[in-house]
N, C-alpha and C positions, 0 to 999 in steps of 0.2 A: 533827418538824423540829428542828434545831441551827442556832445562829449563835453564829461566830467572834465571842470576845471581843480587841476592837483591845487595850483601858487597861482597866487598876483603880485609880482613883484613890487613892495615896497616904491613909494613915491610913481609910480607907472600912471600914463595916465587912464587904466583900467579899476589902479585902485584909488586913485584919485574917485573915480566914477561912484567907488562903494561894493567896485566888486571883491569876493575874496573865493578864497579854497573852498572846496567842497561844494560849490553850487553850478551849475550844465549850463554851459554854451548852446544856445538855439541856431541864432543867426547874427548876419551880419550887414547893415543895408538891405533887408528882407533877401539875401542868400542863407542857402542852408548851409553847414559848417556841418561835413561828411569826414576831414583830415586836415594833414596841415597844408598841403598847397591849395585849398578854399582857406582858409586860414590866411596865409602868408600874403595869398590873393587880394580878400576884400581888408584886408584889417591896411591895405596901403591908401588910408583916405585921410582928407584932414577931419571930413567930420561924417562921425558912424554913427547908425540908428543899431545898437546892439538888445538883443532881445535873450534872456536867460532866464534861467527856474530857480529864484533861492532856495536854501535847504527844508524850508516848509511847503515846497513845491510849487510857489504863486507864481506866475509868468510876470515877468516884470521888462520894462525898456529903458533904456536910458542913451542920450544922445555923450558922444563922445568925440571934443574937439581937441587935436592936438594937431603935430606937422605930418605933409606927407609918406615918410618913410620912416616914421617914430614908429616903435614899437608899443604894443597895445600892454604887454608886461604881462599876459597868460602864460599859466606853464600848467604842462596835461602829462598824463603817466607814462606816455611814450612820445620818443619825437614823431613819430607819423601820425599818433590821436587815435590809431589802434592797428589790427597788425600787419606787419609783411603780409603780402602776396608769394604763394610758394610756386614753383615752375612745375607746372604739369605736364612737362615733356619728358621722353625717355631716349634722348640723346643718343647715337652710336658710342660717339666722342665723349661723354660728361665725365667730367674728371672726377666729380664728387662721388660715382658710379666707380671708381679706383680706387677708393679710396679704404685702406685696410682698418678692420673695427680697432675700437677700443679710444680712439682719439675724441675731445671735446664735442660735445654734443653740436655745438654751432658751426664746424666745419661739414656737418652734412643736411646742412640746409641751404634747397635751391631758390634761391631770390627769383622772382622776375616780377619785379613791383617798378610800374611806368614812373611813381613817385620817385624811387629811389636814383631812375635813370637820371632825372634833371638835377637830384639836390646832391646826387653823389658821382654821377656819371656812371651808375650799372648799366651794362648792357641788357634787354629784355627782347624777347623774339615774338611778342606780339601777340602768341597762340594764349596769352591768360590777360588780356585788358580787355575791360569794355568799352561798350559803344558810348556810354556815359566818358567813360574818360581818354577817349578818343575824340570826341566833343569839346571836353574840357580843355583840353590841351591844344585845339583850332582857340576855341573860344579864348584864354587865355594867352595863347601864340606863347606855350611853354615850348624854349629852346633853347638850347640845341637836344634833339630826343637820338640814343645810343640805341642803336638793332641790332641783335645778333642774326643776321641776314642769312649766311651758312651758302644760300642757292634761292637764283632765284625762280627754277624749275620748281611748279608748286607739287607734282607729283614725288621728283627726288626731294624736296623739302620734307612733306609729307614719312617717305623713307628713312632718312637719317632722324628725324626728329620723334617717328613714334608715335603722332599727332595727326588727326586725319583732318584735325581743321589746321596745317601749319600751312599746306598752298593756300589756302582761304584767303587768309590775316596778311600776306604779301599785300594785297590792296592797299591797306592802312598808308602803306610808303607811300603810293599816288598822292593818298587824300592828305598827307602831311605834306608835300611836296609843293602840292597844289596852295596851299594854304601860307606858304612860305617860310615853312619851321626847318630851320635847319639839321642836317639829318647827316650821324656819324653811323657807317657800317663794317661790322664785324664777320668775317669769314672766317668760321675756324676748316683748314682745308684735311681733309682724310684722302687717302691714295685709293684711287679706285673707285671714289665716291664724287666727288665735286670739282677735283683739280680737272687739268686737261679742256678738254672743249669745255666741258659744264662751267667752268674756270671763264672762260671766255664768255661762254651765256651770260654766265651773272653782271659779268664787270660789264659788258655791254648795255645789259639793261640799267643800268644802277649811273652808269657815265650819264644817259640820257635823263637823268634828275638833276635840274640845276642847285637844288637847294644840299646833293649829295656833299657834303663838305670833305668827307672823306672817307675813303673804305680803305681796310687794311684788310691782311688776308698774313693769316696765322697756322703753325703746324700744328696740328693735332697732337696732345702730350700723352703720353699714354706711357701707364703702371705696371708693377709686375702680379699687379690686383685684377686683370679683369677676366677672372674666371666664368660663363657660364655670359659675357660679354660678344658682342660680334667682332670677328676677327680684322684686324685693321692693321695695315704693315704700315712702318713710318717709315717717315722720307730720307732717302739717300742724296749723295749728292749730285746725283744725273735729275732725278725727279723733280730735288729745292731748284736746283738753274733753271728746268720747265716750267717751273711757276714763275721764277724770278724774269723767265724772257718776256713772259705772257703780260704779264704786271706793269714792264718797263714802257711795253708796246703801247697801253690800253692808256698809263700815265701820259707818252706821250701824247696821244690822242687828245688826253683833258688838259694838258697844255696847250695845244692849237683852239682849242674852242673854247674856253674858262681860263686861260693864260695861269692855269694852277695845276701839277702834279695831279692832285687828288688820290692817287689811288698808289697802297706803300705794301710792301713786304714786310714781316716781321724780321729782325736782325737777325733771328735763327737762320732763317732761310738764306742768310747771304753768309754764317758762320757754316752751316752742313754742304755748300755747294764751292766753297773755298772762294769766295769772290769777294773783294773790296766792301768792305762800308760806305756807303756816300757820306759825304762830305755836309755838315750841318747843315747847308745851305739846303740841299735837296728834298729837307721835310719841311720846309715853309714852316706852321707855330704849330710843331707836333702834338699833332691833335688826338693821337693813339699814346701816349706812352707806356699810360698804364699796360700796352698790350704787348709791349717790348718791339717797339715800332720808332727807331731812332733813338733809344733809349742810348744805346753806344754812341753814337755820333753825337747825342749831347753833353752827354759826361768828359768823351775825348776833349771834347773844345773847350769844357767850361774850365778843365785840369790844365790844358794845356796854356789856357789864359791868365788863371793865377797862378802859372808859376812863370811867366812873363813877368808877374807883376810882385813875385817873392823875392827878394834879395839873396842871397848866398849867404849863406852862415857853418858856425860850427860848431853843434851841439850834443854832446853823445848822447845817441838812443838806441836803442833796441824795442823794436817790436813788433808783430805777427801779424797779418791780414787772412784771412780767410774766404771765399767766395767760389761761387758754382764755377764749373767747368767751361761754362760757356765763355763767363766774364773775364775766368784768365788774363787770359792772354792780353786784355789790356789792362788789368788791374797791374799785371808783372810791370808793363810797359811802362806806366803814370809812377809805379814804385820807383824803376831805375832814374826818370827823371827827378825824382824827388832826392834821391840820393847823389843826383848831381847837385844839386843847391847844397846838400849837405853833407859832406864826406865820411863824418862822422854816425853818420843814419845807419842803418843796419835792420833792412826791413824783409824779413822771409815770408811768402807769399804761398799759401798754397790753394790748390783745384781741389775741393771736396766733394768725392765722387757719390755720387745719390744712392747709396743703396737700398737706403728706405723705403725708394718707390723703386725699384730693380734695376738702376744705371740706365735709362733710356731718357731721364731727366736732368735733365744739363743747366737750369737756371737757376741764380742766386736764389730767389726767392720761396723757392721749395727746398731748400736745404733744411736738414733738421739738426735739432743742438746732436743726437743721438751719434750720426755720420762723426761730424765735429768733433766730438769729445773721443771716439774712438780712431780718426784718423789722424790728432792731433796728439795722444795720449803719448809720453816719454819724451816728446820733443820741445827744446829751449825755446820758449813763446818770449823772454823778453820781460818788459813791464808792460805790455797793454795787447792784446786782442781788438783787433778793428773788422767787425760784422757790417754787411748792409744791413739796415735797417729791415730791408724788404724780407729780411727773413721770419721778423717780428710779425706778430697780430697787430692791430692798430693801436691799441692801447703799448704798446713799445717795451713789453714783458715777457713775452711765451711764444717759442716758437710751436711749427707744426705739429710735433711730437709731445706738446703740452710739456716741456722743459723749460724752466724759468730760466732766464740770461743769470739771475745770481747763482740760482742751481750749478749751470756749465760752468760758472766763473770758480764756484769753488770747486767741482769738481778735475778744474784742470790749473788751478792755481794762480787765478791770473786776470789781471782786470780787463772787463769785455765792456769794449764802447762801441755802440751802432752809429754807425754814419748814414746819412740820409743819401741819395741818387743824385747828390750836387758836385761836381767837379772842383768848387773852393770848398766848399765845406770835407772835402775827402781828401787835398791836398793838405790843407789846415789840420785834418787828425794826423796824415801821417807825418807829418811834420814836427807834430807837436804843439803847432800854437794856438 
């Protein structure tokens, strides 16, 4: 395989070489150059035999010395060198399957690209890689690799997932196990479907993988979109402790014999069954957060650390914080303390209830500017609005509802600052400094 080279960065030692835009990547060290992790792969040499086609089509070689981790200075039309992998499963659970029309085109697209899992931490379930890049990723010792695991009953996999080869691709675990690649697992759990003994099965087989670094095990989020969808009740709080007991049991377990936890609840499940958050200590270097797996437990400490470390002041403010239902209660919590440093603070806090997706979704991060601007609408915000970030797209502009943050800002009169999931950086907004 070849891919067109877009740019050679100026002084690189690519264009040093003579290479420029517009002429195809062959190989590198006589590998082929399929994406960018063969890319990222072989170009880590100090010295490369690279083989390409200039724009009059000649094949031409040229050797290429520079240091070992220097970059080669190619730039191609996408950063993968061509496209996403899309998910060929039909999930029970799939939230993008909730998802009500009309919203940006790229919120209903299913990723499950192996690439994506290493250079961004996606989760992928296995049922759409090849045996080529199943290979690759041995051969390479690409790690840590993210699975959305689910069960690991391959008949109930099979089930929930839609996919008659998803028990099949359970294998791949072994052979990455075997191989020494380190290996994070995702359990999204559905009631009636995988919790309970099936709960047990999994975590059973998945402990017995030493390379398993970590599995967490998450509630199933479900919309007021899923008409013509399989019926799935969510959890109560008799059902979250059921899982939360099972969980506790099994972590024990990988503490006796890996002297590590391993295996975490998501923080929902200890908010819907009324039970303690543990204590930072308890997630070891939370290796889930993206999945809201200590995500509380690290914010409490990090807040509660810099305001150990803030001095007492007196500076009049006013202003508004906003976040899901879930976070509340401790975004309230970190407010009162912040307004003990400062007497003069005056910080109103409110739970924005999710209507958008029919109130059964309780996390900052699905919040829409839409909810926002309508449950915030006539009330005294202050001089600044403080959003989680996490309610942004990546580019740190448009929430879910394709509403621009300056959109809501004028719309509600009032300057809107996203704060990132860091406990100094959220004491610091609402502090002011």
């Amino acid at each position: 395989m070849s891919v067109i080279i877009k740019s050679v960065d100026k002084g690189s030692p690519a264009y040093r070489a003579g290479l420029r835009g517009g002429e195809t990547l062959l190989s590198l060290n006589g590998n082929s150059i399929m994406d960018v992790l063969d890319y990222r792969f072989y170009q880590n040499s100090c010295g490369i035999q690279l083989e390409y086609t200039d724009e009059s089509g000649n094949i031409r070689s040229v050797t290429i010395k520079k240091d070992e981790y220097e970059e080669l200075g190619l730039g191609f039309e996408t950063y993968l060198m061509d496209k996403k992998h899309s998910c060929l499963n039909k999930c029970v659970f799939c939230f993008i399957d909730q998802l009500p029309k009309g919203l940006r085109d790229s919120l209903y697209f299913k990723d499950d690209d192996s690439r994506l899992s290493f250079l961004f931490g996606n989760y992928i379930t296995l049922t759409n890689i090849t045996e080529h890049e199943v290979e690759r990723i041995i051969k390479m010792h690409i790690s840590p690799v993210n699975i959305s695991v689910h069960t690991t009953n391959p008949e109930l996999r099979v089930k929930m997932m839609t996919n008659r080869n998803a028990g099949k691709v359970l294998e791949i675990i072994d052979r990455f196990n075997s191989a020494g690649i380190k290996i994070n697992c995702q359990l999204v759990l559905c009631p009636g479907y995988n919790d309970g003994k099936e709960l047990e099965r999994t975590l059973e087989d998945l402990s017995l993988l030493e390379n398993a670094e970590c599995i967490a095990a998450v509630p199933v989020g479900l919309t007021r979109y899923r008409d013509g969808l399989a019926e799935i009740e969510p959890f109560n709080s008799d059902t979250a402790a059921q899982v939360l007991d099972i969980i506790d049991r099994y972590g024990d377990k990988c503490i006796q014999k890996y002297g590590q936890r391993r295996i975490y609840g998501a923080d929902e499940f200890y908010l819907l069954s009324g039970r303690e958050i543990p204590e930072a200590d308890y997630y070891g270097d939370f290796l889930q957060l993206e999945n809201g797996v200590g995500l509380w437990s690290l914010l409490r400490s990090e807040a509660f650390e810099a305001l150990k470390e803030t001095k007492p002041h007196s500076r009049k403010r006013k202003i508004t914080m906003a976040t899901g239902e879930a976070a509340y209660p401790l975004i309230r919590t970190i407010a009162g303390e912040c307004q003990r440093k400062n007497p003069l603070l005056d910080v109103s806090v409110y739970a924005v209830k999710n209507n958008f997706f029919g109130g059964k979704i309780n996390v900052a991060g699905l919040v829409t500017a839409t909810d926002i601007a309508e449950q915030l609408a006539g009330k005294q915000l202050g001089e600044e609005l403080l959003i989680p970030s996490v309610m942004l797209r990546q580019e740190g502009d448009m929430f879910l509802d394709s509403v621009t943050v300056d959109e809501l800002s004028e719309r509600l009169n009032v300057k809107i600052t996203p704060v990132g999931n860091d406990g100094y950086e959220l004491v610091g907004a609402i502090l002011g400094e």
